[in-house]
Every structure is written in C-alpha cells, then in structure tokens.
C-alpha positions as CSV (number, residue, x, y, z in Angstrom):
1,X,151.5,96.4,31.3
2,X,148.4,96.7,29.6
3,X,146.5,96.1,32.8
4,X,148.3,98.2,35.0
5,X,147.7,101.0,32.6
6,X,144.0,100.3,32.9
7,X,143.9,99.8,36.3
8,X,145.5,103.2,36.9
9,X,143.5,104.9,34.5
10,X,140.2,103.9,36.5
11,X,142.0,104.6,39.7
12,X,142.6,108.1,38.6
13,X,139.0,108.8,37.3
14,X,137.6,107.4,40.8
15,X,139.7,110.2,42.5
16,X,138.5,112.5,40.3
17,X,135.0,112.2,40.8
18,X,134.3,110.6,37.3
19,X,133.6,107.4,38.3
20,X,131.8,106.3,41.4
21,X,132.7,103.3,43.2
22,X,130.1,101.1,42.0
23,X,131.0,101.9,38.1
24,X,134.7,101.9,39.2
25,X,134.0,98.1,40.5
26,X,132.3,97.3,37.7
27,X,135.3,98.6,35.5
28,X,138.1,96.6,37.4
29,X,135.8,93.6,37.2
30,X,135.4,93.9,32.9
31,X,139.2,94.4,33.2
32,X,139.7,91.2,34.9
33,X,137.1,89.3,32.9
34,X,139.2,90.5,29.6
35,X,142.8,89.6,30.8
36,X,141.4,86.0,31.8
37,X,139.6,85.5,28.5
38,X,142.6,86.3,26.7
39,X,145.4,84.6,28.9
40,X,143.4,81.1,29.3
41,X,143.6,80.0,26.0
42,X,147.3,80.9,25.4
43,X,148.1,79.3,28.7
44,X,145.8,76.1,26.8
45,X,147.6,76.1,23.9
46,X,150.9,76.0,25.4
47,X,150.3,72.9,27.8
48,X,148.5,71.3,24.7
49,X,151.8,71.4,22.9
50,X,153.7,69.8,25.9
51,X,150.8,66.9,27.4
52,X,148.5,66.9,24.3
53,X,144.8,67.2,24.6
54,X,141.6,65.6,26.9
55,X,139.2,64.2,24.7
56,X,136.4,66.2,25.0
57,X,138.1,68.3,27.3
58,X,136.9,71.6,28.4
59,X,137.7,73.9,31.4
60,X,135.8,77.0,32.7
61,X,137.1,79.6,34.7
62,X,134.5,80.9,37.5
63,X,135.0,83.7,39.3
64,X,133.9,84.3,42.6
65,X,133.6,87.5,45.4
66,X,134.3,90.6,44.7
67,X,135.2,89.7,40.9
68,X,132.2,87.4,40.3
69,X,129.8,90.5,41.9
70,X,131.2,92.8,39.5
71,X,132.7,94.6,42.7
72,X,136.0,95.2,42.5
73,X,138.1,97.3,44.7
74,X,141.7,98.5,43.8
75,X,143.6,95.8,45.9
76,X,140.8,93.2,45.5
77,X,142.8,89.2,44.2
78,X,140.4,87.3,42.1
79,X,138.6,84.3,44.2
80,X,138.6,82.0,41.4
81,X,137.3,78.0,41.3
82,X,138.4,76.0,37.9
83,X,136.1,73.3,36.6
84,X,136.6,70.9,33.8
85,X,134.6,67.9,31.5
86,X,135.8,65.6,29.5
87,X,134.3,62.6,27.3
88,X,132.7,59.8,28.8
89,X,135.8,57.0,28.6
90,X,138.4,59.8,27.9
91,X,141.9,57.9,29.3
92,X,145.3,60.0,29.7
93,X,146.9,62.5,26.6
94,X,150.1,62.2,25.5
95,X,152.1,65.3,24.8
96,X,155.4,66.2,23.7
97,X,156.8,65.3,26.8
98,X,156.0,61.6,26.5
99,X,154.0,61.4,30.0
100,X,150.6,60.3,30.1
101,X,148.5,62.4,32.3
102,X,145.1,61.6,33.3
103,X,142.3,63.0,33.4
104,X,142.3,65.2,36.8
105,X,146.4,65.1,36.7
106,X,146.0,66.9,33.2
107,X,143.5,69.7,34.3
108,X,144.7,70.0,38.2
109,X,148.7,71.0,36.2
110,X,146.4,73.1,33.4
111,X,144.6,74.8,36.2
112,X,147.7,75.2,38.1
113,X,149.3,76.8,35.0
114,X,146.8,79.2,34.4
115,X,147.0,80.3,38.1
116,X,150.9,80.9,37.7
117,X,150.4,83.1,34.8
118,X,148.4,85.2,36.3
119,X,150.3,85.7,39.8
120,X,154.3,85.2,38.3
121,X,156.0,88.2,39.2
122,X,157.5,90.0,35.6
123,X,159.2,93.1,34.8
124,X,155.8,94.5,35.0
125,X,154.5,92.9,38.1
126,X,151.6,90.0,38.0
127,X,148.4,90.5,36.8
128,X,146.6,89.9,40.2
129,X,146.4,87.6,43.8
130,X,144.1,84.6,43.4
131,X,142.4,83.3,46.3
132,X,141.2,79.6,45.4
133,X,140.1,78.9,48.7
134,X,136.2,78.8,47.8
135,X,136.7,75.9,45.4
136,X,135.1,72.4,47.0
137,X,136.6,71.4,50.0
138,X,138.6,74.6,50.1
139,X,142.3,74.0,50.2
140,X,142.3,70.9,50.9
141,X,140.3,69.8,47.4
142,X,142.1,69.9,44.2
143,X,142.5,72.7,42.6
144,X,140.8,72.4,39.3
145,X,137.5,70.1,39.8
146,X,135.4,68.0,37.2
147,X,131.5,69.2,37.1
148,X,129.7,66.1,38.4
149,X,132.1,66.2,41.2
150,X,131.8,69.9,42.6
151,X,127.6,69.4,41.6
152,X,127.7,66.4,44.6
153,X,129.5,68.5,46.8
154,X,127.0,71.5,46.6
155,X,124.2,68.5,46.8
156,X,125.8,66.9,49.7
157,X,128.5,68.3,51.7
158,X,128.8,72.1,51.4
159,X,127.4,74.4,53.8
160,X,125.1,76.9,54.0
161,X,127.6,80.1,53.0
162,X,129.2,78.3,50.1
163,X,125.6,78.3,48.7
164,X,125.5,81.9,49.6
165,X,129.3,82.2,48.2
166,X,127.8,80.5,44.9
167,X,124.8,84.0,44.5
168,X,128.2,85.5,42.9
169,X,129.2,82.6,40.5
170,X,129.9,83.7,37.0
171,X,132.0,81.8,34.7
172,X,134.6,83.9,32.8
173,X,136.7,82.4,30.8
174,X,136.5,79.2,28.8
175,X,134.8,77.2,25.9
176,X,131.1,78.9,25.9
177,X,129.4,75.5,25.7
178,X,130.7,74.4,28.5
179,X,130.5,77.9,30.6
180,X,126.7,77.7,29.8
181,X,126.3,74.3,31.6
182,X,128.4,75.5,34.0
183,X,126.1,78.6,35.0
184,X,122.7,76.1,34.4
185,X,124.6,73.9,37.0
186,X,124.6,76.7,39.4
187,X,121.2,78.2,38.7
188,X,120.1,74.5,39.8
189,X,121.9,74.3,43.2
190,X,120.6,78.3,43.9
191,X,116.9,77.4,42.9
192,X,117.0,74.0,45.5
193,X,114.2,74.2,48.4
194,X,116.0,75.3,52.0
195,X,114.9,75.2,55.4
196,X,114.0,78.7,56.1
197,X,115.4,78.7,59.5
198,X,118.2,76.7,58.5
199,X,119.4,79.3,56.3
200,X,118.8,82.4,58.8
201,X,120.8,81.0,61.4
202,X,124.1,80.4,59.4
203,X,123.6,83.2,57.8
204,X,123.7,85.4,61.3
C-alpha cells in the first residue's frame, strides 16, 4: 500500500509539472531501492526459520536497467540478478523443516522467495514485475548465482552487451560487506582492456 501511495504521489507531481522525468525516474528508482531493502531481510528471516542458515552466507540484490540507472518509468519491472557467498567448506543447513539444502539449492529457493514477495498478487496488488532474464546465462542459468561463478562468466562467456548491461549494476539490497565486493567485482570486469572494434560492432 505504501508503495502504491508513493508511486501515485510521484505520478501526480510529474503531471503537474513538479517533477521532470529525470527526477521522477530517480524518485521511482529510491522507491524501489527502499521496498527491496526492507522486504529482503524479512523474506531472510523467514526462510532462516524454516531451512536454517549458510555458514557464511550472504546474498546481494543487484538491480539492473531502468532500476539500476536510476531511470525509472511508471510501468518499468525491476531487471534484477541475485548473487550469493558462503564459507569456504560450508555443507547444507538444516531448518525446521528437517531438509538439508545445499548450498545453491538454499539460495536458488531464497532467491526464488524473495522474487515471489515482490510479484504475489495481494489485496493491494504486488509490489512490481521482475525481469531476471539478465542474470548469467539468462533464463536458462539459475536464478540466484554464487560470485566466483557469475565473475567466470563475465571473464569467459558473456557477450559484448551483458558487459554493456553490467555499466548499470548497482547492488541494492543485502549485507553491505558483501554488496561492496559485489560492486568491486563489477568495477573489475568494466575496467578490463576490449578490442575497440570488437566493441563498436556489437554495439551497432
């Protein structure tokens, strides 16, 4: 409800003149931002008390497009790509439910969670579309992805516009720590030499 609220509000003052589009992107996109902070670790908490805990574990949130540019348009879904760590060794967790989950089981069904509560239809609507389709290996790959993993597919199998897809990476939600890795690992895959050429032919 909240977030409809808000979202109408800066609907209204673009129509009125007192926002221009850029600021009214930039508006949606903090309103986005806040809604996954907060959700993300409630949806945490709750699958902690059903499959316990990852030692070590962390996941980021990064958002992607529109969101990730700060761009956001009234209809615009968030393009969102989950990644996760865990400690060297780290086996399955246990839970309340008395199934062992490993590693990428545990954050693929955590990721998948988190996905759910934002796009379940309520009394109030959902929150917003996601579009996961960015994420390594698109939607084919799993849906949540450990680090190491997605930085050897940016080393060695993605293409030239998922680099250019990544100018807009910005983690969002998720242990800080780990966000700040997250957004070094990307600076490093950006900074990598290119063939000039290379890049201005995919690009047209």
């Amino acid at each position: 409800r909240v977030v409809h609220e808000r979202a109408f509000l800066i609907g209204v003052a673009t129509l009125e003149g007192a926002l221009d589009v850029d600021r009214a992107g930039l508006a949606r996109a903090r309103l986005a931002d806040a809604a996954l902070t907060a959700l993300l670790p409630r949806v945490m908490r709750d699958f902690a008390g059903r499959y316990g805990r990852i030692a070590g574990g962390s996941m980021a949130v990064v958002a992607m497009g529109k969101l990730g540019g700060r761009e956001m348009m009234a209809a615009s879904d968030l393009d969102l790509i989950m990644l996760y760590e865990h400690a060297s060794g780290a086996e399955t967790a246990k839970g309340g439910t008395g199934r062992r989950l490993t590693p990428p089981e545990y954050f693929g069904r955590l990721a998948q969670q988190f996905v759910t509560a934002i796009t379940v239809p309520t009394g109030e609507g959902k929150l917003f579309d996601v579009d996961m389709r960015l994420r390594p290996s698109g939607n084919k790959g799993p849906i949540a992805v450990q680090l190491a993993g997605f930085a050897r597919y940016q080393a060695e199998e993605a293409w030239t516009w998922e680099h250019m897809a990544l100018t807009r990476a910005r983690p969002v939600a998720g242990d800080k720590a780990f966000c700040d890795l997250v957004e070094g690992e990307v600076a490093d895959i950006l900074a990598r030499p290119r063939e000039a050429k290379t890049v201005f032919k995919d690009a047209a």
